[in-house]
BAPA-814175 format. One line per 8 residues: number of its first residue (from 1); their letters; for each residue x, y, z of C-alpha. Coordinates in steps of 0.1 Angstrom, whole numbers, plus 5000, padded with zeros to 4 digits. Each point is the difference from the previous one (the first is absolute). Layout:
BAPA-814175
NUM	A	X Y Z; ...
***
This chain:
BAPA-814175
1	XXXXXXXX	7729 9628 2634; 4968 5011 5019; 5018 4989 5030; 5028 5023 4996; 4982 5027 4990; 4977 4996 5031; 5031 5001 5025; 5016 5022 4983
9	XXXXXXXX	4975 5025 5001; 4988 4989 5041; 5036 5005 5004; 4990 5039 5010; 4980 4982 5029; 5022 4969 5001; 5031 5024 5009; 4992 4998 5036
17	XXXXXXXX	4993 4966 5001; 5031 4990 4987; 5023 5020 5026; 5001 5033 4973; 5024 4983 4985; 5012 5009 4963; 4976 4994 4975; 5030 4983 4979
25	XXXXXXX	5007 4976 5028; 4967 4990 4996; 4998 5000 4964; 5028 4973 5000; 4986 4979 5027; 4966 4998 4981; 5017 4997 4964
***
């Protein structure tokens, strides 16, 4: 759970790292 919350909140930095892609994409690609 501290995982997710981690990249889900380091997604605001993570956003360009991963192409700017939709936060959802990621969501289900982590999940």
């Amino acid at each position: 759970l501290f995982d997710y919350i981690e990249v889900f909140y380091n997604q605001q930095r993570m956003h360009s790292a991963i192409g700017y892609a939709a936060p959802a994409e990621f969501e289900r690609a982590a999940a």
